[in-house]
C-alpha positions in Angstrom: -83.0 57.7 -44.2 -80.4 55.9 -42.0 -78.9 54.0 -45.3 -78.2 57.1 -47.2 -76.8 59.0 -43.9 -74.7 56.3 -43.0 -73.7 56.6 -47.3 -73.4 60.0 -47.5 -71.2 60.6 -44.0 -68.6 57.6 -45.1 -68.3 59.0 -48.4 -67.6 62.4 -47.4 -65.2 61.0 -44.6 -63.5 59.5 -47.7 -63.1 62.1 -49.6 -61.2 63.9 -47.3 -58.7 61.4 -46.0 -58.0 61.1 -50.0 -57.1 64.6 -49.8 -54.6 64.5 -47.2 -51.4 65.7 -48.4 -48.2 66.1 -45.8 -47.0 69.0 -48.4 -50.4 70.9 -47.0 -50.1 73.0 -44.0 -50.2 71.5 -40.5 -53.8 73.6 -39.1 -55.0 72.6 -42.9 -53.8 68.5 -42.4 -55.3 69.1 -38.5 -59.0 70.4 -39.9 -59.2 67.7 -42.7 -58.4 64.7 -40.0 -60.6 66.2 -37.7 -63.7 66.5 -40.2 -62.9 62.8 -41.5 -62.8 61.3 -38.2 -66.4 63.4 -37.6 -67.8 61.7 -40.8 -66.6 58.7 -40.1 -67.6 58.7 -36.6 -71.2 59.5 -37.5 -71.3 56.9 -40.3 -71.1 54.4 -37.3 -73.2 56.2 -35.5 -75.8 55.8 -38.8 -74.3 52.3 -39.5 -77.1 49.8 -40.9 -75.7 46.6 -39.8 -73.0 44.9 -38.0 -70.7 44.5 -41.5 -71.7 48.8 -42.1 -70.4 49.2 -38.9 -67.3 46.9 -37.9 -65.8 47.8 -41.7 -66.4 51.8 -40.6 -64.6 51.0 -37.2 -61.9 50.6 -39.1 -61.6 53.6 -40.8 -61.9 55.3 -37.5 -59.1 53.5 -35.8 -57.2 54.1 -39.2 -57.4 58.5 -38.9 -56.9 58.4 -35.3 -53.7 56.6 -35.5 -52.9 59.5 -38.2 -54.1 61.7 -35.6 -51.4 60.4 -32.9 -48.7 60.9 -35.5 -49.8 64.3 -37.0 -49.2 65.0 -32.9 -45.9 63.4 -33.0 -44.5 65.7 -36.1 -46.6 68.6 -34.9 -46.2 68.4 -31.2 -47.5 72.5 -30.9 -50.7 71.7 -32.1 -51.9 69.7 -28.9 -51.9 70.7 -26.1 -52.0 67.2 -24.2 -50.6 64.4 -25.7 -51.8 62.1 -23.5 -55.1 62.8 -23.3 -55.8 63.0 -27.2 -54.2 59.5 -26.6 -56.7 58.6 -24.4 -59.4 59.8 -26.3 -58.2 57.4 -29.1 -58.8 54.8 -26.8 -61.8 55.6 -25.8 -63.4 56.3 -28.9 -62.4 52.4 -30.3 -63.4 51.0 -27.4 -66.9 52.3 -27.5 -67.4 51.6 -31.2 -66.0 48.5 -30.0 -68.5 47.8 -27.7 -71.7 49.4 -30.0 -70.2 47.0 -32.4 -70.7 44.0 -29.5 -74.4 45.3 -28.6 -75.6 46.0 -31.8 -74.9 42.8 -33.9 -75.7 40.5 -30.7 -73.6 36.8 -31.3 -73.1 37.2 -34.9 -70.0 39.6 -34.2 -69.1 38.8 -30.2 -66.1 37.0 -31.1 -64.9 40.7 -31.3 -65.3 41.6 -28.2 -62.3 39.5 -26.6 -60.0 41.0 -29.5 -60.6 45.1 -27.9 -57.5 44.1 -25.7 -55.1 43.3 -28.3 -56.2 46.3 -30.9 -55.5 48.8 -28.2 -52.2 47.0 -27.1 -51.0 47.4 -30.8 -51.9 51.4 -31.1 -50.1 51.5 -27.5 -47.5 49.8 -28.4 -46.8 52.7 -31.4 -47.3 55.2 -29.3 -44.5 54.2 -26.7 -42.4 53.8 -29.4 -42.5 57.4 -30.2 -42.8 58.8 -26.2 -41.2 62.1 -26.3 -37.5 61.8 -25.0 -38.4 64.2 -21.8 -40.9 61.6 -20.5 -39.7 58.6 -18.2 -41.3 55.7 -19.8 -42.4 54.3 -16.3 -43.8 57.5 -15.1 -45.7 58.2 -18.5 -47.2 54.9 -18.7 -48.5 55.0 -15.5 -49.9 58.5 -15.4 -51.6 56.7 -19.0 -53.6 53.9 -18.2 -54.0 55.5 -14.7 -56.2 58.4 -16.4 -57.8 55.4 -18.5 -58.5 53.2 -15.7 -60.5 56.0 -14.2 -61.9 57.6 -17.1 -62.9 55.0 -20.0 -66.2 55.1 -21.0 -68.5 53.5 -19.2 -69.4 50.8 -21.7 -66.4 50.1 -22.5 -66.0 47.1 -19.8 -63.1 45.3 -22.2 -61.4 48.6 -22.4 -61.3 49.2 -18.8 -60.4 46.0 -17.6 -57.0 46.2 -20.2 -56.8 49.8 -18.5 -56.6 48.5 -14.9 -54.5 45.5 -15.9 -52.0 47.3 -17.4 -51.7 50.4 -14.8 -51.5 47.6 -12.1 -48.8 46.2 -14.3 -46.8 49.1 -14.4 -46.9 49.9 -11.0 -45.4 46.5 -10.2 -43.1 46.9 -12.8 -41.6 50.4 -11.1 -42.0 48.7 -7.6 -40.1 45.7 -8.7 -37.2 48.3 -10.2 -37.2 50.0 -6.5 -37.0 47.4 -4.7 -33.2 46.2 -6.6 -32.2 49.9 -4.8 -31.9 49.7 -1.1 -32.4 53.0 -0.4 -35.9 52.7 -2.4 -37.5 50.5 -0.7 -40.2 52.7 0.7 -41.3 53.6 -2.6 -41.4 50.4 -3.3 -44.0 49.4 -0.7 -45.9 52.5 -1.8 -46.4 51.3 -5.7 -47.2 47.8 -4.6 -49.8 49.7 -2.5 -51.0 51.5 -5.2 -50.9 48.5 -7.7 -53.6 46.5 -5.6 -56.5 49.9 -6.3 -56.7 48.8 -10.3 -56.3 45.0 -9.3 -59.3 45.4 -7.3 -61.3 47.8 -9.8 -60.6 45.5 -12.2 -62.2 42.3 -10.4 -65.4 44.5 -9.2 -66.1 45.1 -13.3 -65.1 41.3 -13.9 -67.7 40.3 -11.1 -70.2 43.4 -11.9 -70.0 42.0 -15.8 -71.1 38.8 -14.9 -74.1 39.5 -13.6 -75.6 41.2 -16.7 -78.4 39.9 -18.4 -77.6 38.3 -21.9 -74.0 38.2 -21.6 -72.8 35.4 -24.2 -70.8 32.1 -23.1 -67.9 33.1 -25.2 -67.8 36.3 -22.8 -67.9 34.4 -19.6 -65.5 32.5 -20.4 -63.2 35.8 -21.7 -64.2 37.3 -18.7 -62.7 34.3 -16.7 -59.4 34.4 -18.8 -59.2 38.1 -17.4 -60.0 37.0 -13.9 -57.1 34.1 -14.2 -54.7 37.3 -15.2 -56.2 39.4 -12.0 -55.5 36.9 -9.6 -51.7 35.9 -11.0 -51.0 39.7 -10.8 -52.7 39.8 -7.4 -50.3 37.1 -6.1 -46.8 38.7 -7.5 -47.9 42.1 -6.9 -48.3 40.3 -2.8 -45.3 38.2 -3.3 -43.1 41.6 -3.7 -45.1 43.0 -1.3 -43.6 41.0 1.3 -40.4 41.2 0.0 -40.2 45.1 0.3 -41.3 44.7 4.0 -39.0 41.8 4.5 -36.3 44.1 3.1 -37.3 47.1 5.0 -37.7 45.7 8.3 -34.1 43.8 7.4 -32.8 47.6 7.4 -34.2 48.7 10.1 -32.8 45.0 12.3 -29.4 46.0 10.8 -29.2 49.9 11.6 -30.6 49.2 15.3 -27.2 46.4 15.2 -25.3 49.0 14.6 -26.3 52.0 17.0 -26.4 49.6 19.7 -22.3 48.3 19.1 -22.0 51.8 17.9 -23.6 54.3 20.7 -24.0 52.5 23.5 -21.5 51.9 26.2 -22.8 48.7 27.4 -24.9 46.5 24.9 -27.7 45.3 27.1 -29.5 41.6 27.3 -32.9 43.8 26.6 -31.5 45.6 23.6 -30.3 42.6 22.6 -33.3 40.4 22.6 -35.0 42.9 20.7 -33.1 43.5 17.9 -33.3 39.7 17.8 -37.1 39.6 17.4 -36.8 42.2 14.7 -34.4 39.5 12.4 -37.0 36.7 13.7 -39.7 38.7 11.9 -37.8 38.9 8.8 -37.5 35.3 8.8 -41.0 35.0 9.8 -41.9 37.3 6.2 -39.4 36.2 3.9 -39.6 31.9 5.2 -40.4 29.9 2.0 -40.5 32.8 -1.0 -37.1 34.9 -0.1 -34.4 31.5 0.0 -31.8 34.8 0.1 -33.4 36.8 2.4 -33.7 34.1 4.5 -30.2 32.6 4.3 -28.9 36.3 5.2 -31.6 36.2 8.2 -30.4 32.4 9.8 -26.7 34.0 9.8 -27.6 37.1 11.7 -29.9 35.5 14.4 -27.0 32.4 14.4 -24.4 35.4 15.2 -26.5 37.2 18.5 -26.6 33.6 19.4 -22.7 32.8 19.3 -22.0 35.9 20.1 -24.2 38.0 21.7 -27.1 35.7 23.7 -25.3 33.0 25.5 -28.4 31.3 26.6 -27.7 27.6 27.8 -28.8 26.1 24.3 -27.4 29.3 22.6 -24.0 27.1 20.9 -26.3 24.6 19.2 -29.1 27.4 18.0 -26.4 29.0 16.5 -24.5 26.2 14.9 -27.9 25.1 13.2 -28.8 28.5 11.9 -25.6 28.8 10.8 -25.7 25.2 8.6 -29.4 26.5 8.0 -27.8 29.8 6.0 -25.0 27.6 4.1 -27.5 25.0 3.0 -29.7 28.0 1.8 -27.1 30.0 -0.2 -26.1 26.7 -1.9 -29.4 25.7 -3.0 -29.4 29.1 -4.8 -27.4 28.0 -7.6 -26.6 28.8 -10.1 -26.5 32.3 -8.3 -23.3 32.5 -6.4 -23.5 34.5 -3.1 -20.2 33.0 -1.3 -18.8 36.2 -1.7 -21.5 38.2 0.3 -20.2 38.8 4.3 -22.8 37.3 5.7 -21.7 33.5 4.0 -18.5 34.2 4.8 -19.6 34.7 8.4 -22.1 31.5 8.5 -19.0 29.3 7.2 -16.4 31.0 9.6 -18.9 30.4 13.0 -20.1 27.0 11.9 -16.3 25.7 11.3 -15.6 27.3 14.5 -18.4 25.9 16.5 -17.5 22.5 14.9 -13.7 22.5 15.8 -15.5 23.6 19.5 -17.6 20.7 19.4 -15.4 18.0 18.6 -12.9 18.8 21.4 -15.7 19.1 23.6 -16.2 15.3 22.9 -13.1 14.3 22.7 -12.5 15.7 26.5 -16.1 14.0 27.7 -14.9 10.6 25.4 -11.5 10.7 27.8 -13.6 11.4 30.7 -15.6 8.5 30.2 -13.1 6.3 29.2 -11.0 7.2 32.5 -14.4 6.6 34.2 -14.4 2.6 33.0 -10.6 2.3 32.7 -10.8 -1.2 34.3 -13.3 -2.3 31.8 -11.9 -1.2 28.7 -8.6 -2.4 30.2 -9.6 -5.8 30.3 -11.1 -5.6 26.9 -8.0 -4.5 25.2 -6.0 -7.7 27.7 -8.8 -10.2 26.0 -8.5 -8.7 22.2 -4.9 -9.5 22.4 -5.1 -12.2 23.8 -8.0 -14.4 22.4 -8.9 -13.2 18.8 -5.2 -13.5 17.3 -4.8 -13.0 12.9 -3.3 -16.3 12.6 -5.9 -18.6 14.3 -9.0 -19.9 12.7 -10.6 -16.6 12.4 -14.4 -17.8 12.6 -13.7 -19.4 15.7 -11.7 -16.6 17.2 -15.3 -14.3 16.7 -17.4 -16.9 18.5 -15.0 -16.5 21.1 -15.5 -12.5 20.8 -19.5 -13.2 20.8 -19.0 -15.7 23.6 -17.6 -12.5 25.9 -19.1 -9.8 24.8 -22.4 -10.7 23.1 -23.4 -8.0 20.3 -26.7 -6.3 21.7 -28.6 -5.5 18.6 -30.2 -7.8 15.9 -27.5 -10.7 16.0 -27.7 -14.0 14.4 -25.1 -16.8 15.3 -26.0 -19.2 12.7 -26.0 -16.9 9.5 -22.6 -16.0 10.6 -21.1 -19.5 10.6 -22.6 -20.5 7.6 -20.0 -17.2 6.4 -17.1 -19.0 4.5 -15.1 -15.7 3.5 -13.2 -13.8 6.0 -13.4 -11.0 4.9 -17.2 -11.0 4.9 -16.9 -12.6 8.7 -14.8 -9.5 9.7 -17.7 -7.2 7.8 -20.9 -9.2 9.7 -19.0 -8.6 12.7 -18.6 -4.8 12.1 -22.0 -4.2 11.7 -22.9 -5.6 15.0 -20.3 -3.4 16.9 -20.0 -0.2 14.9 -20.5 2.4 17.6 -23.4 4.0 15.7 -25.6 0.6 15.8 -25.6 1.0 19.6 -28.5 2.2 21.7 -28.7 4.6 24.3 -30.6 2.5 26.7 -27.1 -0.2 26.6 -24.8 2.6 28.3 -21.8 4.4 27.6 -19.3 1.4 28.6 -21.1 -0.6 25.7 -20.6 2.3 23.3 -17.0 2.6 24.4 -16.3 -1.1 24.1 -18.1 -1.0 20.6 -15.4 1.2 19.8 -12.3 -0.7 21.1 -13.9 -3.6 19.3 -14.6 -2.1 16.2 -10.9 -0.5 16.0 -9.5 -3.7 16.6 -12.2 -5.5 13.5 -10.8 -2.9 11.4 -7.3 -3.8 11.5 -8.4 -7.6 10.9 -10.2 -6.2 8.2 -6.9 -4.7 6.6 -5.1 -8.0 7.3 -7.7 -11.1 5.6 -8.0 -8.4 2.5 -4.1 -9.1 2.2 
């Protein structure tokens, strides 16, 4: 009885998709796909076997698609598009999934193709949204409703659904946040993305716990997780971007009232509009290299400017070279241009010029400090190591007086035959930046003295 239903149902279905004619009248071309997509639905329903009833899943797909674009042409005759979209959907997918429960193995490589089917139909019907409808908004408010309303069966239909409404919703975030002044929606789609994430992984988990689920499933259903968790991590990733972004605003606005609207511009205010730029940094550190760069110049500027702490000078000129290092490394974007690189550069340039007189002065103040001793350094230079004497012999002398204290080693020297490498071996054990701490500042301004006066003999012997 089943064989000649499942016959009869199919042929009938047939006979009136044959029939269709786009001369006929649009209520007649509406009944006739409407009865062939009954017929054929029933012949599945009837279906002897797995071939009866993956070959009549065909023909159903095939007059539903007609369906969508008898609605296209003919727009008054339903009432919501969407929803006799969704009910395409839903009807494949649950064949789909009678297909996957009726044959058993022989046909489950199937089941991992429901994804991709649907994705082509959708893929047709964006192409033909109506002009009215923003393409965002529409595909949302779509695999939203099928998210939420697939059948229950159909587990590969639903976890597309969720996937792609989650994907959407990161897609509009990710669009709001390049506008400043839409950042709070942003936060709220990234907030609404995670609800199909997580749908989505309970079915994934929920699925494999049933009984009988094949190996080739499993592993589909691990593919899917793999796509969950990478979506989970971006949608989080632009998550904290939005927050690092809006609590960025909300550092900069609080700057400006407080220069702006306040008479005096306290230590206290201060200080906490300084925390706020510290929690930026704290967000966008390691995934944000720009939000960060922009972050090391503001806090660098309360410290140069605004602060004054004791260690306030050298904060500052490291957050500054911290923002410059960062906007470079962003190449090849180019963000020289923005104000706050042009700040960074200005401040550290300025807090280097500062720093380099500020040495010079204590380097003069030190050196008026041992005046005698570098006095009779310079008397001995002149006098004992002379650039017409035996020039290895006139270095001995130099060791004899004023003994290198790092690694030094007489006898490697004199075994030297070429000047100029004698002058170089003697460099390296009086270049100022060999010194240690622990031998004092006289030694480090002798090292000096002697290595101005080794570089002058260097000039001469490469004569």
């Amino acid at each position: 009885m089943s064989s000649d239903n499942f016959t009869t149902y199919r042929t009938k279905a047939s006979n009136l998709e044959s029939k269709l004619n786009s001369k006929m009248a649009p209520a007649i071309q509406e009944q006739q796909l409407d009865d062939a997509y009954g017929f054929y639905r029933k012949a599945a329903e009837s279906a002897r076997n797995g071939d009866d009833l993956q070959s009549t899943l065909k023909d159903v797909q095939r007059v539903l698609i007609e369906k969508m674009k008898f609605y296209r042409k003919n727009p008054q005759y339903c009432t919501n598009y969407w929803q006799a979209v969704s009910k395409l959907i839903e009807d494949i997918s649950y064949l789909h999934s009678r297909l996957r429960f009726k044959t058993g193995s022989n046909q489950k490589a199937d089941f991992g193709k429901i994804p991709e089917e649907i994705d082509r139909i959708l893929d047709d019907v964006e192409k033909h949204m109506w002009s009215n409808i923003d393409p965002y908004e529409a595909s949302c408010l779509m695999f939203g409703s099928f998210a939420q309303g697939a059948d229950k069966n159909a587990m590969g239909f639903k976890l597309f659904a969720n996937y792609k409404y989650a994907d959407y919703l990161f897609k509009e975030g990710v669009k709001s946040l390049e506008n400043d002044e839409m950042l709070l929606n942003a936060r709220k789609v990234f907030k609404e993305a995670y609800t199909p994430l997580e749908a989505g992984q309970y079915i994934i988990d929920r699925s494999k716990r049933v009984e009988g689920i094949f190996e080739n499933e499993k592993k589909w259903l691990g593919k899917w997780e793999k796509e969950f968790e990478i979506k989970r991590n971006e949608v989080l990733m632009e998550s904290k971007r939005t927050d690092a972004k809006i609590l960025l605003q909300e550092a900069e606005k609080q700057h400006l009232d407080a220069i702006t609207n306040k008479e005096v511009f306290g230590l206290e205010d201060a200080i906490d509009i300084y925390d706020l730029y510290h929690q930026v940094l704290t967000i966008a550190r390691d995934f944000d290299i720009e939000i960060e760069a922009h972050v090391c110049c503001k806090m660098g500027v309360y410290h140069y400017k605004i602060l004054h702490f004791p260690d306030s000078k050298e904060k500052a000129r490291k957050l500054f070279q911290r923002s410059i290092q960062l906007a470079l490394s962003l190449s090849p974007k180019n963000v020289t241009k923005e104000d706050w690189y042009k700040t960074a550069e200005n401040h550290a340039r300025e807090l280097q010029k500062q720093q380099q007189k500020a040495e010079h002065v204590e380097n003069l103040t030190e050196r008026e400090k041992f005046s005698e001793e570098l006095q009779t350094l310079k008397t001995f230079l002149e006098k004992n190591v002379e650039f017409d004497h035996n020039l290895k012999t006139e270095l001995n002398n130099l060791f004899n007086q004023y003994e290198p204290k790092c690694k030094f080693d007489r006898e490697s020297f004199n075994e030297i035959s070429s000047d100029k490498k004698m002058v170089l071996k003697a460099l390296t054990w009086y270049h100022p930046d060999k010194q240690q701490s622990k031998d004092g500042k006289l030694w480090e301004l002798m090292c000096e003295d002697i290595s101005s006066y080794l570089n002058r003999m260097l000039e001469k012997v490469k004569l």
